[in-house]
N, C-alpha and C positions, 0 to 999 in steps of 0.2 A: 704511429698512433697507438694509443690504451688505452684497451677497455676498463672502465673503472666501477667497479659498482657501488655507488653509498646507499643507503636505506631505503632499500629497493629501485631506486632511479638509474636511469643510464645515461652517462655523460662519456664525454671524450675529451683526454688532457693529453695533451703535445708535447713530449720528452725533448727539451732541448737542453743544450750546456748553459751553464752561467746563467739559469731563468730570473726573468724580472722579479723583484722581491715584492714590488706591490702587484704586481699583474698576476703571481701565482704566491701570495699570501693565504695562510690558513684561514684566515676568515673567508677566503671565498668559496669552501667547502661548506660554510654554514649557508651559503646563499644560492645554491646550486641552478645554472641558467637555465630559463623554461622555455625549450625549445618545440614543441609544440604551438597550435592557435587552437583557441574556443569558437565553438559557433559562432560566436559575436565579433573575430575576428582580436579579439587580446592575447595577449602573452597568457601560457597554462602548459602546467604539465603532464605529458602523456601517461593513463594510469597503464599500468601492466593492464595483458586479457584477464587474467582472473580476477583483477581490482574492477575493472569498465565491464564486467560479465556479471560481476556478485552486484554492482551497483545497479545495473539494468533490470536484474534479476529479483531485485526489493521494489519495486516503481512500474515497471515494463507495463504499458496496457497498448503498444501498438496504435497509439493516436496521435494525430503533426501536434508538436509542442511550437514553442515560439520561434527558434532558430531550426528547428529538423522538422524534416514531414515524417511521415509513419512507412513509407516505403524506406527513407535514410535511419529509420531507426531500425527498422527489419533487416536490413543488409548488412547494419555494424553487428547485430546480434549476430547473424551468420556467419561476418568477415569473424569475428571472436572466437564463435564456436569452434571453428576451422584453425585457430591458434592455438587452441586447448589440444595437446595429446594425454587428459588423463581423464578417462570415462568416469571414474571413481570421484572425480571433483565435479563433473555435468550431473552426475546423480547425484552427489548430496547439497548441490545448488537445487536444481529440482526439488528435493524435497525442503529443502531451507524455504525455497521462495512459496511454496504452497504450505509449511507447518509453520513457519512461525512470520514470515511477510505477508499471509495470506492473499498472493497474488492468486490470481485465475489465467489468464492469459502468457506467461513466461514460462511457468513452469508445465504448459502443456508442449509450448513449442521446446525445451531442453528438452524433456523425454521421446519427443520423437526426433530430434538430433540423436538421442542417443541410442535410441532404435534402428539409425542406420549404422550400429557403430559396434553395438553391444548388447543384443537381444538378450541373452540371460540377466545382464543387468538391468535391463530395461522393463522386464516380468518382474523383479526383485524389487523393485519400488513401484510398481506402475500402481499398484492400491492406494499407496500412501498419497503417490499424485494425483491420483484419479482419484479422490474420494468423495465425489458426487455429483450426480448426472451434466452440471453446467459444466465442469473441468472435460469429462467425457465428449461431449459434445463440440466446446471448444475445438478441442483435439482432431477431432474429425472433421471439424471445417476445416482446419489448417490443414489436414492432409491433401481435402480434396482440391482447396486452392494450389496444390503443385509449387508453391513457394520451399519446401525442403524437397524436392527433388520428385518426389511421384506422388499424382494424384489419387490413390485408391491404398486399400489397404494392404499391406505386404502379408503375408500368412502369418509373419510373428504376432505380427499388430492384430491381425484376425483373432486369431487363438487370445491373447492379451482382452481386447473387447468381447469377445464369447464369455470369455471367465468372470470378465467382471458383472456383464447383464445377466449371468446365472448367480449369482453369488450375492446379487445387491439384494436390498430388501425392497418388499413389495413399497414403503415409502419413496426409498431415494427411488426408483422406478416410475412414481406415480409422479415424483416431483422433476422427474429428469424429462418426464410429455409435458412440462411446460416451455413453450418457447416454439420458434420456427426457426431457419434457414440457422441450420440443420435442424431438422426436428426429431426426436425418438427413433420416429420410424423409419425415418432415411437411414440412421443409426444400423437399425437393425436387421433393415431390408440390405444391408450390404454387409456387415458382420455373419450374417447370418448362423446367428446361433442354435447349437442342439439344445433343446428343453432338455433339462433333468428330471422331469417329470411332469404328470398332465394340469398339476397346477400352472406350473411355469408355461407348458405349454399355452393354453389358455391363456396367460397371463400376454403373452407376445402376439398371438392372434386377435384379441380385444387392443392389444396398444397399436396392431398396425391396420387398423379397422378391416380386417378380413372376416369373409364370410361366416358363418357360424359351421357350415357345413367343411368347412377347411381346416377346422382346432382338429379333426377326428386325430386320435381315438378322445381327446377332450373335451369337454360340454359346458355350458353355461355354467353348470352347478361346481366344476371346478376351480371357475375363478375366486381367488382371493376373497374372504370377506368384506373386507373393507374395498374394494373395488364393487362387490354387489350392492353395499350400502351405498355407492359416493353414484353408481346407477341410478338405483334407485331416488336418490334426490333430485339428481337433476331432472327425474322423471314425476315428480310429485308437481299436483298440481293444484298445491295448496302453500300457505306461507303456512300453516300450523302443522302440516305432514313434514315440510323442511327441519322446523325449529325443532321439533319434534326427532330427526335424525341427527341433529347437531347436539342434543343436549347430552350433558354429562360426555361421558366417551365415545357414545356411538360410531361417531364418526371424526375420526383425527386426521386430517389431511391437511396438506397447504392451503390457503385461502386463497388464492389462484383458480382452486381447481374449483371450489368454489361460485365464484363470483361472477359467471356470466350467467348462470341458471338463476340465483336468487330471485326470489319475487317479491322483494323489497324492504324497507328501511328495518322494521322487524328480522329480519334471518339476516341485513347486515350487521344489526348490534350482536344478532347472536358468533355472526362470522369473527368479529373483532374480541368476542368474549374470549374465545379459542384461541386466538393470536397469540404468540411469545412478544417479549417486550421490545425484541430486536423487529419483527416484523411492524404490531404498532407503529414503533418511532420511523421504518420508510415508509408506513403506507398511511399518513397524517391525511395527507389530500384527497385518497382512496375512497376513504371514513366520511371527509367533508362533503364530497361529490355526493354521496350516497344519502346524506343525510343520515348519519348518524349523531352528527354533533347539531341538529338542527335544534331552536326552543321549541318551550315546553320542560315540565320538571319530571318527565319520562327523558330525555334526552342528556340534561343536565346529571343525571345519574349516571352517565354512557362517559360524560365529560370526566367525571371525578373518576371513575373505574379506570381512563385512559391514563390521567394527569398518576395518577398515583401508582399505577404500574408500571410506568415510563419514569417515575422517581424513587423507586423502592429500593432501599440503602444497602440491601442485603443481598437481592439481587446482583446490583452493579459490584459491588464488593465481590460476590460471587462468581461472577462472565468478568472481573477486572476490564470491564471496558474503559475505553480513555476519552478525552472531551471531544476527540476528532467525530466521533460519531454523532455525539450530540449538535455539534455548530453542524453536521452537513443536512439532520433533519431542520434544525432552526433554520436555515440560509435557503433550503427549497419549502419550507411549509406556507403554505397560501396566508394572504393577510386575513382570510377568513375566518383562518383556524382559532378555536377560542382560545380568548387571552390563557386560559389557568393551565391549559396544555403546554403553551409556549413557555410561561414559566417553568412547568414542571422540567422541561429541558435544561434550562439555564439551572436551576435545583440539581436535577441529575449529572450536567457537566461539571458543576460544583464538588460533589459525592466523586465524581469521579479522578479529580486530581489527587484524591487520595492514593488512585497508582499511579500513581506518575512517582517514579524514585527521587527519593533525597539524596542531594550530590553532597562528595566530602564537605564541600566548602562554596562560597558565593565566586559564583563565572561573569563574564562577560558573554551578553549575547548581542549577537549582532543577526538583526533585524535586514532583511532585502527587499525595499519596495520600491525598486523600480519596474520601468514600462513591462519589461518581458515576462516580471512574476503576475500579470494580469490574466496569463495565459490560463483556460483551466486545467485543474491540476490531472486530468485525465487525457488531455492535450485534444486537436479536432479530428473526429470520429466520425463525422457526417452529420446530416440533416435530425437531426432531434436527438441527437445523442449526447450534445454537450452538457457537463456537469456545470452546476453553478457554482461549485467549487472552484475560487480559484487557487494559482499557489502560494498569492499572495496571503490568501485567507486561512490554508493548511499552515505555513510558515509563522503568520501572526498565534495563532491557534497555542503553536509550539510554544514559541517563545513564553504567550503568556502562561501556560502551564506551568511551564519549568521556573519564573519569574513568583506563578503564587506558591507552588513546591519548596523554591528555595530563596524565599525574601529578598536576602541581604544581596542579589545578584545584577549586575546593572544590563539593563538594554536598552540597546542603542539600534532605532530606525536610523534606516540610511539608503540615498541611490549613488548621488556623485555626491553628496553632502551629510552630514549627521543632522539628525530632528531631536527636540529636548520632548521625550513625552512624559507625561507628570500622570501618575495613577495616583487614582483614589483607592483605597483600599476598599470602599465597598461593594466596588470594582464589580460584577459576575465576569467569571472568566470569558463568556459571550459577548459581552457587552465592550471590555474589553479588545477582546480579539479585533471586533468590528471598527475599534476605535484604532487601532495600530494598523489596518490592512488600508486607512485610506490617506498616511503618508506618503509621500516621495511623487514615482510614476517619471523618471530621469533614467539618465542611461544608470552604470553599476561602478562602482569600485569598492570591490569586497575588503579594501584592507583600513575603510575607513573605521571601522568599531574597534582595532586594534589600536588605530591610532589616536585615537582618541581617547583610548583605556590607558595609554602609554601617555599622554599628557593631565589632561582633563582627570583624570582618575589614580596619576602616575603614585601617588603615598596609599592606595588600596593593596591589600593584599587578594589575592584569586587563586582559585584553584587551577584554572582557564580559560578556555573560552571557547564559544559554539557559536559559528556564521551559518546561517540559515539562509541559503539562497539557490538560485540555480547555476551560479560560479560560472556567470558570464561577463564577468569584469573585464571591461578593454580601457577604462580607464586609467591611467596611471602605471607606472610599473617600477618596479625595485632596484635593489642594487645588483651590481656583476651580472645583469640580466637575468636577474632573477622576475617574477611579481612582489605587487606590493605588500602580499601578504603576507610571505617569507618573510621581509625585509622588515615589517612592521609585530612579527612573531618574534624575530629574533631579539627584537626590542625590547618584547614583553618579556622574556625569559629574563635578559638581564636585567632588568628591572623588577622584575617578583626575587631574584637570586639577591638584589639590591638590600630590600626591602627584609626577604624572612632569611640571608643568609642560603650558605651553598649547602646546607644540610636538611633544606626543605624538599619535599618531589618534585619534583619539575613538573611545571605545568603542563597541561594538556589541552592540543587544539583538536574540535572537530569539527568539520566542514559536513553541512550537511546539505545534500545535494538534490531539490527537490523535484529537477527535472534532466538526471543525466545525460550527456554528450561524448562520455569519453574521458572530458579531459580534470583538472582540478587545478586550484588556487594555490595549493599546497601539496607537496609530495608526501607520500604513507614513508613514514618511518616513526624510532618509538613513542616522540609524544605526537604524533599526529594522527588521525583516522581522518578517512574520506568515508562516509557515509550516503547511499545513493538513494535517492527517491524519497516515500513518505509510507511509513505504517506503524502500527502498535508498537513493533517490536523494536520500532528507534527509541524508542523512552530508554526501553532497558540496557539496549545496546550503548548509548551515550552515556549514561547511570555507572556502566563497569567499566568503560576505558579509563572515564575520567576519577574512578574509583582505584586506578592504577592496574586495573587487573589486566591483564598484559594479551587476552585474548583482541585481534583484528577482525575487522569483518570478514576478513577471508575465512580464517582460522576460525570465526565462527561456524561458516561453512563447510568447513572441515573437522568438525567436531561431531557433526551429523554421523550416528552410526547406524548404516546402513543393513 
């Protein structure tokens, strides 16, 4: 037997005399057999650890998805980890999946894999991963849960959390006492760190409600300003002594820290006034509850100050946010919420397709709405943790983005069959979206949008094509044992080479994978990407492969300098 390696895969071919001409024909190198199964029990092939680690690692929140529970997700992430011998890749995952996936949860558990592995390296990024009190805290619940190997803090890990609870600002500090199981103080009653001096002192005796006689040699008058002031409020026992601290700068804190003291709908409009526009757009219902958006043309004033901060062109331009955020405040905001807010969302996801990249040329996209993409896209995390997000709704989202980005591109819903959807162009990208996530709900077979670009579409010219799904196809399967995806790409290649001639680029496919398992539809090699999970940073990542620029997701990962 030989080991053969084509474009990253591993297969095995049998050296015999006189081989069969069609059984070991060249074309069966372009169809290469997928010897692995997907959670759903289909043909798929197995990614490399550092392909199923970077994909985990864009997506990973530790919650049962539709075929894995969150114990089988936590165990492949560890079986993974343990395949990796190169620390220097665990750490610029790590900081990959926290700077530009903006995960919370993956990239605390990578750093502390790699705390048992490579303490110097693991102080060398631990800022960039840790950079603020929820990643912190994360991190410490996973130690204490004993799932990487010991429950309590190793001295590296000590010294690491010391540095950082002296070194953070009195904000990320005040914002990191929000939350329980862990809370701050469990944090710091076990870190136990040295003050740098009688502020900070102070500052840790006040966060871990200790007596006042115990800051010594520190005194009330030590702490923090803005921790006196945000006392003092909660200690006021007027709504005009509150507004009164809220106004202008006085007091800039989270609105969290806020919000159980208030003394009512007055010091909430003023709490909201304070708010950034990322806050506003999660906390819609916060506002409702509170009546802040109650009648009255006192209120109505609170409505248009929200509507129109939440749609301000300069802003979003500015934060380049993308429409993903916008459908997840629409998709949880109460039917209460007044109509002009709701718009002003649909406005702002609009504004915001403005980043979302223009590709070389028009792709096929193919759309996944079956049963399993019902799943939410955070997967199940317990008793009121579930998102209303599902991934059917993250997926549609996509498509339709990239769809109003780049016109001329066709998408194609699909589970075991293709759906004909007809857009209006005055379309909002919302509205949309919602219209595309309530096809299908059938089992999957990812190689239908291929196949149907390869008929239905076959005199189009494309740049490529982008499947949008969670690439659990058990439907159907391809030739020489390969999937149908393979079989139905290879199609598409000769058929665009058909069409623009052997001197055009070769197409390009991306598989985007919005609730990884492991395995893929399609093997990484050079026109293909397997892309894992969902966040901002697929816009752009999708945007440059299929722009030819020859960086992989790995190799994105790997471009991180440390």
């Amino acid at each position: 037997m030989a080991l053969v390696i084509s474009q990253g895969m591993l297969f095995f071919v049998t050296e015999v005399m006189m081989a069969n001409n069609t059984l070991f024909s060249s074309l069966k190198s372009k169809f290469p057999r997928a010897f692995a199964k997907n959670e759903a029990g289909g043909r798929a092939y197995q990614l490399t650890p550092k392909q199923a680690l970077a994909q985990m690692a864009a997506t990973g929140t530790f919650g049962g998805a539709y075929y894995a529970s969150a114990q089988n997700q936590l165990d492949t992430v560890r079986t993974l980890i343990d395949k990796i011998d190169d620390n220097q890749y665990l750490a610029r995952l790590a900081v990959y999946a926290r700077e530009r996936a903006y995960m919370k949860d993956m990239p605390a558990a990578l750093l502390l894999a790699l705390s048992n592995r490579d303490t110097e390296l693991m102080h060398r990024v631990f800022n960039r991963v840790v950079d603020n009190g929820r990643v912190l805290r994360t991190m410490f619940q996973m130690i204490r849960s004993g799932q990487f190997g010991r429950n309590s803090l190793s001295s590296s890990l000590q010294r690491a959390f010391a540095r950082w609870l002296n070194e953070a600002s009195v904000g990320k500090l005040l914002s990191a006492s929000i939350g329980h199981d862990p809370s701050l103080r469990d944090v710091l009653r076990l870190a136990r760190p040295k003050p740098l001096d009688n502020q900070r002192r102070a500052l840790f005796g006040w966060l871990t409600d200790k007596e006042l006689d115990k800051w010594a040699p520190a005194s009330a008058d030590d702490l923090p300003e803005t921790v006196r002031k945000l006392i003092a409020y909660r200690a006021a026992d007027s709504v005009e002594a509150q507004i009164e601290l809220l106004d202008g700068d006085g007091l800039s804190v989270r609105w969290d820290l806020l919000a159980d003291a208030a003394l009512g709908p007055a010091v909430w409009k003023a709490i909201a006034r304070q708010m950034g526009p990322q806050a506003l757009r999660m906390n819609l219902n916060t506002l409702l509850r509170h009546h802040v958006f109650g009648k009255g043309w006192r209120n109505n004033e609170m409505v248009d100050y929200v509507a129109n901060r939440l749609s301000d062109v300069d802003e979003i331009r500015r934060s380049r946010q993308f429409p993903y955020q916008y459908l997840a405040a629409y998709l949880n905001a109460s039917e209460e919420v007044p109509h002009k807010i709701k718009a002003a969302l649909h406005q702002a996801a609009e504004i915001s397709c403005g980043n979302v990249p223009e590709l070389p040329g028009p792709v096929v996209i193919g759309l996944d709405t079956s049963g399993s993409m019902s799943m939410a896209v955070t997967g199940r995390r317990g008793r009121g943790a579930i998102s209303t997000m599902r991934c059917v709704d993250v997926a549609a989202l996509f498509a339709a983005a990239m769809l109003r980005r780049n016109p001329d591109s066709v998408l194609i819903p699909f589970d075991t069959q293709a759906y004909s959807a007809q857009f209006d162009p005055a379309d909002s990208i919302l509205s949309l979206s919602k219209r595309l996530a309530k096809f299908g709900g059938g089992g999957t077979d990812c190689s239908i949008p291929l196949y149907f670009a390869n008929t239905m579409y076959r005199d189009r010219r494309f740049a490529g094509a982008i499947l949008v799904s969670d690439n659990e196809s058990w439907v159907g399967t391809g030739r020489y044992g390969s999937t149908g995806v393979i079989t139905e790409w290879q199609a598409f290649i000769k058929n665009q080479m058909r069409l623009g001639g052997h001197d055009i680029a070769t197409p390009k496919l991306v598989c985007v994978d919005i609730q990884p398992y492991g395995t893929t539809q399609a093997p990484e090699r050079g026109d293909i990407l397997n892309i894992g999970g969902f966040s901002d940073a697929v816009f752009n990542v999708v945007a440059a492969f299929i722009s030819d620029d020859t960086q992989r997701f790995v190799a994105e990962v790997e471009s991180i300098v440390l």
